[in-house]
C-alpha positions in Angstrom: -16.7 -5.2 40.8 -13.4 -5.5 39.5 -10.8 -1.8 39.8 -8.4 -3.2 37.4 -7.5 -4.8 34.1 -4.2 -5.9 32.2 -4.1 -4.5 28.5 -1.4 -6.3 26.9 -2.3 -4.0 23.5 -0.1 -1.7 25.2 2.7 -3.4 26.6 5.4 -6.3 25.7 7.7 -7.6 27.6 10.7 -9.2 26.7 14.5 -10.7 28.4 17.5 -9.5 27.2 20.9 -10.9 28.8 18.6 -11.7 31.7 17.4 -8.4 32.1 13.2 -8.0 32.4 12.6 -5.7 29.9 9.0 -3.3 29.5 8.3 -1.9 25.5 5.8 0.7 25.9 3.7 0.4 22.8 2.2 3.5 22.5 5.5 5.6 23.2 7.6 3.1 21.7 9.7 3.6 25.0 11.8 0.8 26.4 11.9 0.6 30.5 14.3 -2.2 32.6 11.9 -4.0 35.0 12.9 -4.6 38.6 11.6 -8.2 40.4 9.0 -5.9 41.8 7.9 -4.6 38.9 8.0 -8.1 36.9 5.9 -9.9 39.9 2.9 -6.9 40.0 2.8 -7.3 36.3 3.0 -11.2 36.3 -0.1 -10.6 38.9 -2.1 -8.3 36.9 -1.6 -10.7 33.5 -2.7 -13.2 35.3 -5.8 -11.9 36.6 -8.3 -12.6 33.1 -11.3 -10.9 34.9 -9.6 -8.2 36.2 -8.7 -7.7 40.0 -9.1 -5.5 42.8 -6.6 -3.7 45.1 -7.4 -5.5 47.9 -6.6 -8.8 45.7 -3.5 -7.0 45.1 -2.8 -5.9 48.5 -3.9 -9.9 49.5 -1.4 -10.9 46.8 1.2 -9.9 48.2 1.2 -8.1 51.7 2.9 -5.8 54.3 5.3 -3.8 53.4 5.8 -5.1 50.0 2.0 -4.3 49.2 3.0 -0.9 49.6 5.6 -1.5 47.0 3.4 -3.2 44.6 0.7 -0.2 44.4 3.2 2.0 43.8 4.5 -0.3 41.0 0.5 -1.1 39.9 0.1 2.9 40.0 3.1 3.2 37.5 1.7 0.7 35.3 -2.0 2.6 35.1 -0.3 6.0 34.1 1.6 4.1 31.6 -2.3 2.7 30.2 -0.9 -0.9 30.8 -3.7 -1.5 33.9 -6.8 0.7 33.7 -10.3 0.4 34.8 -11.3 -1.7 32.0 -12.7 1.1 29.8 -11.7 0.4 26.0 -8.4 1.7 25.1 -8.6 4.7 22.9 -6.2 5.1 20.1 -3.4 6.5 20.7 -4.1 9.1 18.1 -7.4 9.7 15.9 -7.7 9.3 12.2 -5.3 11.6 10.1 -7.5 14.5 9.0 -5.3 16.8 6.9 -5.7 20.0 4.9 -2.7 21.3 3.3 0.1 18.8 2.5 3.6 19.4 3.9 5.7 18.6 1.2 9.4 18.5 1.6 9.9 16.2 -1.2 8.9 15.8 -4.8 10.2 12.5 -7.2 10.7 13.7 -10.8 10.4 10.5 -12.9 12.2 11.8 -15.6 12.4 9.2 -17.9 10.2 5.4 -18.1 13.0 4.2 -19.9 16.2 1.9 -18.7 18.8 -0.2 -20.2 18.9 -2.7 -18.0 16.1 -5.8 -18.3 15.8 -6.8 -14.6 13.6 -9.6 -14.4 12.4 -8.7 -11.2 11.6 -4.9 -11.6 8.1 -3.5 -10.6 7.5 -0.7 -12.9 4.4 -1.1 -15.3 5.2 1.7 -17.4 9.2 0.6 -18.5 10.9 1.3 -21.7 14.2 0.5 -23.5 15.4 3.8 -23.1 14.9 4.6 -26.9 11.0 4.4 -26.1 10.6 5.6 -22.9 8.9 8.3 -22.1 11.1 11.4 -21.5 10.0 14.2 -18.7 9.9 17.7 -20.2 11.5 20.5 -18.0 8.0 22.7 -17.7 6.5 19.4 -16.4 9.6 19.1 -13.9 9.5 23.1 -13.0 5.9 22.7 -12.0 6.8 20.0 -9.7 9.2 21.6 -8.1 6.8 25.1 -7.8 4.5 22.8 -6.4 6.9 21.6 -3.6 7.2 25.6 -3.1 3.6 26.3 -3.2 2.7 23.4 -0.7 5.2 24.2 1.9 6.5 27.5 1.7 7.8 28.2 5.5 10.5 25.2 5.3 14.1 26.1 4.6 15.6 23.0 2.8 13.7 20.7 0.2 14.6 17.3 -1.5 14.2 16.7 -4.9 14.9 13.0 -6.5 15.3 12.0 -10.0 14.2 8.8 -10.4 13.2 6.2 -13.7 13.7 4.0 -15.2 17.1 5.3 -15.3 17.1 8.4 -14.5 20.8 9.1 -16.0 19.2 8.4 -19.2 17.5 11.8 -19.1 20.8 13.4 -17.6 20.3 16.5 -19.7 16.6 16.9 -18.0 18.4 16.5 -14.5 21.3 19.4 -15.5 18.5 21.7 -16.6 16.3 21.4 -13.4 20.2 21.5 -11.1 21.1 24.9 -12.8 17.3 26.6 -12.4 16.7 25.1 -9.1 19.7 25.7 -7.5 19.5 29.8 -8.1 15.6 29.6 -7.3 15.8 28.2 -3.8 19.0 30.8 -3.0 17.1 33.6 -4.1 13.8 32.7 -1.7 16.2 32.3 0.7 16.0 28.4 0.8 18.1 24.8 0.4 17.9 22.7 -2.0 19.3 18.8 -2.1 19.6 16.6 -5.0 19.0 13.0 -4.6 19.3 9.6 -7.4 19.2 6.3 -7.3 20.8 4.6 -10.8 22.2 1.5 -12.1 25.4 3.0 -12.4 26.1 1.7 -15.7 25.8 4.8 -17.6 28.8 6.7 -15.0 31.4 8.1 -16.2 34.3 10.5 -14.7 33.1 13.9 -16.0 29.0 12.8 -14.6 30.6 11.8 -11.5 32.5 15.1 -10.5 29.1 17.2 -12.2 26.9 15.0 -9.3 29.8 15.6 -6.5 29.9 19.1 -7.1 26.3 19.7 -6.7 26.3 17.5 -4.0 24.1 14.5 -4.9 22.5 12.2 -2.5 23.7 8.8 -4.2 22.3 5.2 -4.1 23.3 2.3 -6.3 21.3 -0.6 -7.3 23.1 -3.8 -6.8 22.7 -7.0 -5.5 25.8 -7.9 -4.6 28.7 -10.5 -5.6 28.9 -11.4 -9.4 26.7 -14.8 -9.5 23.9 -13.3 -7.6 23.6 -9.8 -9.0 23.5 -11.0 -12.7 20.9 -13.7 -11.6 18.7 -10.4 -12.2 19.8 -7.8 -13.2 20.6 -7.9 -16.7 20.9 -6.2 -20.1 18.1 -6.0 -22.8 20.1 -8.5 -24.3 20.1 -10.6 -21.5 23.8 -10.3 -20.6 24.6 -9.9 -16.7 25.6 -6.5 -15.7 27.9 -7.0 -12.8 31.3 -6.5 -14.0 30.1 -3.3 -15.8 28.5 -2.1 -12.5 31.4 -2.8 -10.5 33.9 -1.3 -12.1 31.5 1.5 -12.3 30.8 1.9 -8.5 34.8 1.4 -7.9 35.3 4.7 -9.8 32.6 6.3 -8.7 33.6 5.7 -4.9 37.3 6.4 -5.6 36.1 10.1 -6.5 33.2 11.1 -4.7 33.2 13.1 -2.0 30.3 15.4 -0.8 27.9 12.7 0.8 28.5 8.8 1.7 26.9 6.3 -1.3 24.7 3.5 -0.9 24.0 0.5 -2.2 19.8 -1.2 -2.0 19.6 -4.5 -2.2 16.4 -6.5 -4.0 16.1 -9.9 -2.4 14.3 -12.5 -4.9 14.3 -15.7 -5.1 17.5 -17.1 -4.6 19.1 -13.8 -3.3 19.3 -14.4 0.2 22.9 -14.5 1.5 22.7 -11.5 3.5 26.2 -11.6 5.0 27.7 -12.2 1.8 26.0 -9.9 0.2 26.9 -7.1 2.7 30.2 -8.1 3.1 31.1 -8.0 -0.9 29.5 -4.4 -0.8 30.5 -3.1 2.2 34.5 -4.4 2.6 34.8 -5.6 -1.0 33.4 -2.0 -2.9 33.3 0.4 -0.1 29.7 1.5 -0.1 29.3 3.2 3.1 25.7 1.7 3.9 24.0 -1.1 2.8 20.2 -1.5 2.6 18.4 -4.6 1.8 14.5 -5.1 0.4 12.8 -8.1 0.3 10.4 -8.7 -2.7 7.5 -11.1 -1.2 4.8 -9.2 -3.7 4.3 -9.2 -7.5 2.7 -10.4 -10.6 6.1 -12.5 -11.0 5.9 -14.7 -8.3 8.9 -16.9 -9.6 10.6 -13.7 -7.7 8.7 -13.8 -4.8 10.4 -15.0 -1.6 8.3 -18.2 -0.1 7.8 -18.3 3.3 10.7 -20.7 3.6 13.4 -18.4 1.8 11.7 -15.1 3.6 12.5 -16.8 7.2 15.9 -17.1 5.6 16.2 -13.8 5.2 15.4 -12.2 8.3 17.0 -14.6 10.0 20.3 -13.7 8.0 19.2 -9.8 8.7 19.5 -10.8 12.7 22.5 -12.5 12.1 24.0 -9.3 10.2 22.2 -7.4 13.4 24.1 -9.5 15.5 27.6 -8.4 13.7 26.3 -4.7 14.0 25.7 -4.9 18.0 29.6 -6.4 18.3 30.9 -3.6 16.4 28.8 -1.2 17.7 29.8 -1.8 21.2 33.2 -1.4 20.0 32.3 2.2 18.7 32.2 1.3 15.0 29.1 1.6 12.5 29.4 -1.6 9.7 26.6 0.5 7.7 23.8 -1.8 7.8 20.8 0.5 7.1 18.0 -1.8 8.0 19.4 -2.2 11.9 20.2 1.5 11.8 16.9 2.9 11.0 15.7 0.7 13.4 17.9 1.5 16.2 16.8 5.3 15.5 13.2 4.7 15.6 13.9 3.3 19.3 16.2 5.7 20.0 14.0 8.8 19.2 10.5 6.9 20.4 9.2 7.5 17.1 5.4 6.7 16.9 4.5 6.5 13.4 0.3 7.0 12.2 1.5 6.2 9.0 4.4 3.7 7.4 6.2 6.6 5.6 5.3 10.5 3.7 4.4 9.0 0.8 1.1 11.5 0.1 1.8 13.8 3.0 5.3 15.0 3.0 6.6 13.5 -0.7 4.7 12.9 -3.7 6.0 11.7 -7.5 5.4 13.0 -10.4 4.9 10.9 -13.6 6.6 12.0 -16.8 3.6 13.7 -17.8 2.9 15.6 -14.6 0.3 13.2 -12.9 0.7 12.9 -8.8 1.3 9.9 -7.2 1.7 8.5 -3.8 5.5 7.7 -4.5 8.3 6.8 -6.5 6.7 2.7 -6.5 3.4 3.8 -8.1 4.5 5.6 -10.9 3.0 4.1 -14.4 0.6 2.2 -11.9 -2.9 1.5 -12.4 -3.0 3.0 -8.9 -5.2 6.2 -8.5 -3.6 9.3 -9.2 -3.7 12.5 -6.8 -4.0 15.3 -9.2 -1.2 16.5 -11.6 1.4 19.5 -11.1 -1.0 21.6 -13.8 -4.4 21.4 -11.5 -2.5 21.3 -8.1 -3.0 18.3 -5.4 -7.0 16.2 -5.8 -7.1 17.2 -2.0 -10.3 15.9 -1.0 -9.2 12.2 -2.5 -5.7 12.6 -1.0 -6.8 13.2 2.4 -9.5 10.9 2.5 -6.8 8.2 1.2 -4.1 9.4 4.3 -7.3 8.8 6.8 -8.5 5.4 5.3 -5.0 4.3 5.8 -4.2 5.7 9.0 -7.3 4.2 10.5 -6.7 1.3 12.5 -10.3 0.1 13.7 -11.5 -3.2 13.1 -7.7 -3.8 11.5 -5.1 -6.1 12.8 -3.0 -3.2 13.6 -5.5 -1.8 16.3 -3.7 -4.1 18.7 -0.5 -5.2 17.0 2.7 -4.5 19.5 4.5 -3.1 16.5 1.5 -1.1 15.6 3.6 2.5 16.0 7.1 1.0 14.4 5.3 -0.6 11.4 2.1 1.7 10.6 0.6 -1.0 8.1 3.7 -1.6 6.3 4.4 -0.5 2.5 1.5 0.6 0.3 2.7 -0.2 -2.9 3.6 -3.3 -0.9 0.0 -4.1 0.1 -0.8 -2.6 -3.3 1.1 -6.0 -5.3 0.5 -8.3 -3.1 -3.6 -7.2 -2.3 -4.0 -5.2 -5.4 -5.1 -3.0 -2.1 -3.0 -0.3 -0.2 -5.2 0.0 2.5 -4.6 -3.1 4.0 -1.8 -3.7 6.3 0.9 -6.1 5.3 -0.5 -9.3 7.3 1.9 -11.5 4.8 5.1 -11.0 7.0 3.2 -9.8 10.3 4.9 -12.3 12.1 8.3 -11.9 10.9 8.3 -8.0 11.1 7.4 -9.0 14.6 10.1 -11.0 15.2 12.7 -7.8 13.6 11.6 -5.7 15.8 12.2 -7.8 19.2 15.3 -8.5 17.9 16.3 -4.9 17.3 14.5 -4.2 21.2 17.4 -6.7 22.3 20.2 -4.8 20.2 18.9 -1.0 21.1 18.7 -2.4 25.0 22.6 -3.6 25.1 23.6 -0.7 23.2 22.2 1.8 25.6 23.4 -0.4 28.6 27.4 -1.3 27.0 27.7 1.5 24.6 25.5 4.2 24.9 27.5 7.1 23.3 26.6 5.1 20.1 23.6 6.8 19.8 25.1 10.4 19.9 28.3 9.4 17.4 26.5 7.5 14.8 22.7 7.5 15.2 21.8 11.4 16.3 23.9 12.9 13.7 22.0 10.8 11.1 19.4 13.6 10.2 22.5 15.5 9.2 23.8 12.7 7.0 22.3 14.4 3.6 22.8 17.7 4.2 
């Protein structure tokens, strides 16, 4: 009877500059590897039908037997070698009663002015006809983000649209009754929007400083690729409206760094360029890009061709991040930073993101969704700010998700770093949220060694990084 087995569901190894490297997938903890520890794990890999320790102690023998069991014993606290019982996971089935919400998205206006071709939302409007949020709609969600988590001390709330500017006198109304609110119960309250930018001006820029706006901006970079999409109802390119836009507004704004998000469609796909133009061209102090692979267009869609493109011009971005990094300096390239924080704080995720457990949305007429992506949807609805939270359907979709059995996932090495992936994600591309988002498996996969081989230099060249640029990031929007 065999004492041993290798469970590579819970372990992946990889070399960086020559150095054996151990990712603990349940932890999401990295660990160097000695020759000693490399060779008792080559053994037990090796060994299909499990082994013994006295095929261990055969293996290798005198004094450097010793050695290896103490290495082998390592390696069974760490779950890597058990006894062959099936691995449990490491963590049950999200059961949950009362929803911790620190966030609510108003979605204060359906309408935009823009036309771009590749935008998700099913319920857009020319702003004329969209459908306008009214501020007792926008109170109760905001009561609601009270009511559901009253022992926090700060709380997020995010305008969203359509363009959300388009409603600006719905966003000044809920800024001056919020902002006394929260400071009478004691509490913090921060704004947050993401706009086109087009409808800025000087006096709405100083208004959004002085109340101390999280801001991003939509924009997809230099001139010929950002008006490939992202256009006027008329049809006419919006790039040199947005530009000199975000050049005013980042000559004047001052409480909190901007960003800029990046759709990448068909076509879109020069990462470098696209960060460099925003970045050292405009000034945006980050840079995040998303990758469109699902839709009902699919002439946006990125192919698997042009998707390899793109991650392989994120790692070549990364590998620009990881030189100046080293040299103490952040370029602002969200997608490695998050990454590089999940490492650095072992985060273990059950579930991709708080969409449904810490943040809901709220449509312009109250209903609850899972986030800002399934607003106008055909998506099921989680109650409405009038009736309070559906909790029974809410928690048993947080469980359905968060259950891995029987699911790619269950054994995936990314498994705690990627939860599933996106739901509204899964949602276009499977008309299904529960399932995991198999479509870039492999490429998300790829990512994530990469940013194992980035994090490991960076804590071995340059490891005051972490405490200068990526531990102070929780502060970054307060």
């Amino acid at each position: 009877m065999k004492d041993f087995f290798y469970q590579p569901a819970n372990s992946h190894r990889v070399t960086v500059e020559g150095q054996d490297m151990l990712f603990h997938v349940p932890t999401t903890s990295l660990f160097a590897m000695d020759a000693m520890d490399v060779a008792v794990l080559d053994f037990a890999s090796a060994q299909e039908t499990g082994f013994t320790f006295d095929e261990l102690e055969d293996r290798f023998g005198g004094d450097a037997a010793r050695l290896a069991a103490e290495r082998l014993d390592t390696f069974v606290r760490l779950d890597v070698v058990n006894d062959g019982r099936p691995l449990k996971p490491e963590r049950p089935p999200i059961e949950i009663e009362n929803f911790p919400l620190t966030t609510i998205v108003l979605n204060v206006n359906t309408g935009c002015n823009l036309a771009c071709s590749y935008c998700y939302k099913e319920d857009l409007a020319i702003p004329s006809k969209g459908q306008k949020m009214a501020f007792d709609t926008a109170v109760k969600s905001v009561e609601l983000l009270l009511k559901e988590n009253p022992g926090r001390d700060s709380y997020n709330v995010v305008f969203f649209g359509g363009e959300p500017l388009s409603n600006l006198p719905l966003i000044r109304q809920v800024v001056d009754w919020a902002e006394p609110h929260f400071a009478a119960l004691g509490k913090k309250v921060d704004f947050s929007l993401t706009t086109n930018a087009t409808l800025l001006n000087e006096q709405i820029v100083d208004w959004l400083d002085a109340h101390r706006f999280g801001l991003t901006v939509s924009m997809d970079g230099p001139k010929a690729l950002h008006d490939l999409n992202r256009k006027t109802v008329g049809g006419k390119g919006t790039y040199d409206t947005v530009a000199a836009k975000v050049r005013m507004l980042l000559s004047r704004y001052r409480s909190k760094p901007v960003g800029a998000r990046v759709t990448l469609t068909a076509g879109v796909t020069q990462i470098h360029a696209i960060w460099d133009h925003l970045k050292n061209d405009l000034g945006f102090a980050e840079v995040g890009f998303s990758p469109v692979t699902s839709g009902e267009m699919d002439a946006f869609n990125l192919n698997g061709d042009e998707l390899h493109e793109v991650f392989e011009g994120m790692k070549s971005l990364g590998q620009l991040f990881l030189q100046e990094a080293i040299a103490g300096r952040n370029i602002g390239y969200s997608n490695m930073h998050q990454l590089m924080q999940d490492l650095w704080e072992g985060r273990s995720k059950a579930l991709p993101c708080g969409a449904g457990v810490g943040m809901l949305a709220v449509n312009h007429d109250g209903a609850l969704n899972l986030c800002h992506r399934f607003v106008g949807s055909e998506m099921q609805q989680f109650g409405s700010v009038e009736t309070g939270i559906a909790r029974k359907e809410l928690a048993g979709f947080i469980k359905a998700r968060s259950d891995r059995t029987e699911k790619g996932c269950s054994t995936c090495r990314i498994r705690n770093l990627c939860a599933g992936g996106c739901y509204h994600e899964s949602y276009a591309h499977f008309s299904d949220p529960m399932k995991p988002t198999y479509h870039y498996c492999d490429l998300m996969r790829d990512w994530v060694d990469f940013g194992i081989g980035v994090y490991s230099r960076l804590i071995n060249e340059a490891p005051e990084y972490f405490h200068n640029h990526i531990s102070p990031r929780r502060a970054f929007g307060k």
